[in-house]
C-alpha positions as CSV (number, residue, x, y, z in Angstrom):
1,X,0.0,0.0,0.0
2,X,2.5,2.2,1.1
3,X,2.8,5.5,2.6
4,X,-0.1,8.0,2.5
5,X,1.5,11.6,2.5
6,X,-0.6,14.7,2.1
7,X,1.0,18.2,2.7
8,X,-0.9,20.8,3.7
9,X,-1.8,24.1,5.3
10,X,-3.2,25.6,8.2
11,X,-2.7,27.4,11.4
12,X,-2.2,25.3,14.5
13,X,-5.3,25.2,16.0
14,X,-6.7,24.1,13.2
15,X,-5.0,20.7,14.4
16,X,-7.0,20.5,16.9
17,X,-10.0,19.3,14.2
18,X,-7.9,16.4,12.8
19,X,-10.2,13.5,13.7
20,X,-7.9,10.5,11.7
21,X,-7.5,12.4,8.2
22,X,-7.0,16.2,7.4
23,X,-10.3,18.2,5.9
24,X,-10.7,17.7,2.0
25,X,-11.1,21.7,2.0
26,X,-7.6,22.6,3.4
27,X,-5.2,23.6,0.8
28,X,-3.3,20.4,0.1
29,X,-0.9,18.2,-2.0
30,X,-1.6,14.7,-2.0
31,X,2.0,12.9,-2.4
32,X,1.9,9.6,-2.0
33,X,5.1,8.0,-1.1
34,X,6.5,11.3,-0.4
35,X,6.8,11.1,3.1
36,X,9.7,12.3,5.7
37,X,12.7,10.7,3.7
38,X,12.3,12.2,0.6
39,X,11.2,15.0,2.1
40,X,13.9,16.0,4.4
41,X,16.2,14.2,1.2
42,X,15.0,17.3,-0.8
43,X,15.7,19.9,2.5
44,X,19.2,19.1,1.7
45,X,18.9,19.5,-1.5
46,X,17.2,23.2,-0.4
47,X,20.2,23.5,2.3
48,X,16.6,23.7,4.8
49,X,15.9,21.3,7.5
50,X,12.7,19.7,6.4
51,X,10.5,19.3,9.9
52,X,10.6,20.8,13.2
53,X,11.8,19.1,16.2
54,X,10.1,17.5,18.6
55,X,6.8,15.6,19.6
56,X,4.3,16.3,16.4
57,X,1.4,19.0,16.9
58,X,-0.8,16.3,16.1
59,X,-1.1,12.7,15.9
60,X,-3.1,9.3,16.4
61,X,-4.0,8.2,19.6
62,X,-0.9,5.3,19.0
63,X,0.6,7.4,16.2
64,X,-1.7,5.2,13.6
65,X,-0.9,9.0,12.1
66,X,1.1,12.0,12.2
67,X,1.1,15.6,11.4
68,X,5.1,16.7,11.2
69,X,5.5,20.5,11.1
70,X,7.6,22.1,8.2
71,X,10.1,24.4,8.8
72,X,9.7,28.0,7.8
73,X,13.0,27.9,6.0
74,X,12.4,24.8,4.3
75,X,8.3,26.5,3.1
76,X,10.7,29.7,2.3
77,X,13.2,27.5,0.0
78,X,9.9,25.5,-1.8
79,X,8.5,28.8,-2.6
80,X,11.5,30.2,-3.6
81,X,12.4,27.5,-6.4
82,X,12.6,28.5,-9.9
83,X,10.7,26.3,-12.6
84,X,14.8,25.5,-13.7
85,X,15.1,24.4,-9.7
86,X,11.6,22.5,-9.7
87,X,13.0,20.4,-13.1
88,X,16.1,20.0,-11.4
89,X,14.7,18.8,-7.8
90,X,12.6,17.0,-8.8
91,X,13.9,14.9,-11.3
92,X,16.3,14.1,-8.9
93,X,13.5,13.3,-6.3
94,X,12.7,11.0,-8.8
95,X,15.5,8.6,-8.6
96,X,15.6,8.2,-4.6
97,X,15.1,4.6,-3.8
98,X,11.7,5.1,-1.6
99,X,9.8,6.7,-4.2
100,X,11.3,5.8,-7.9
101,X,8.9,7.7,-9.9
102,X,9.7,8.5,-13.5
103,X,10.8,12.4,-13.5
104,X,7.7,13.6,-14.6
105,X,6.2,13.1,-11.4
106,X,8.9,14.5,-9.3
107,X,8.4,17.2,-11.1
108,X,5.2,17.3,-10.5
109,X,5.0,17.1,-7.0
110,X,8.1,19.3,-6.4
111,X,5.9,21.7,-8.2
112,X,2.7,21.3,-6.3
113,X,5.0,21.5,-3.2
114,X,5.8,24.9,-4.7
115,X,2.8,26.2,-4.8
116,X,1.6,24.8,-1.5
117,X,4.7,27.2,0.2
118,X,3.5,30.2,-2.2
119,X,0.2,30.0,-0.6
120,X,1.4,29.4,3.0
121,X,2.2,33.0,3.3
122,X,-0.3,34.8,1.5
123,X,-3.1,32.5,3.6
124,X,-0.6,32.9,7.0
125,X,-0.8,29.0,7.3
126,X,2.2,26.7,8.3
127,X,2.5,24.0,6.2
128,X,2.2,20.4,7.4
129,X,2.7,17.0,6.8
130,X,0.1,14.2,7.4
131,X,1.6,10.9,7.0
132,X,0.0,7.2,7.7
133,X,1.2,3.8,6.7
């Protein structure tokens, strides 16, 4: 089945409302497979640490999910990528052994995660991850 990853935004106590899986109405990017390896893999990338540290601002009642907080540098560093950086990334995202997408769809994704951080600050929203195996 594999790893269900949606990233998302919204201010922190709209956490508080996560009953199991985020609202469909919340500004999000479904990413499958995408989870916190290839996620933080592509912080390096970004020179940005992917997630804040610490227990997660929301979870499961035995962590059957997770809501990770990105970093503000990291949502800075997504919304700052050209479309040259967004080929570049994510093709490269591409090839990492936990998702091995063809580059179109690391593209794609590294695109929409784009656009996610772009709106993070015009809607001041943090932008999550909600991840569940």
């Amino acid at each position: 089945m594999g790893v269900l990853s949606d990233y998302f935004l919204a201010t922190p106590d709209d956490l508080t409302t996560i009953e199991g899986d985020i609202p469909k109405k919340w500004p999000r990017c479904e990413a499958k497979g995408f989870g916190v390896v290839p996620f933080e893999q592509l912080g390096k990338r970004l020179k940005a640490t992917a997630f804040e540290k610490g227990e997660p601002p929301a979870h499961g009642e035995e962590y059957e999910w997770v809501v990770m907080a990105v970093t503000e540098t990291m949502v800075a560093a997504l919304a700052a990528l050209s479309d040259a950086g967004v080929k570049t990334h994510g093709a490269a995202m591409a090839k990492t052994e936990e998702v091995g997408w063809k580059e179109a769809d690391g593209r794609a994704i590294v695109g929409e995660l784009r656009e996610l951080a772009k709106k993070a600050g015009k809607a001041k929203k943090r932008m999550y991850l909600w991840t569940s195996t």
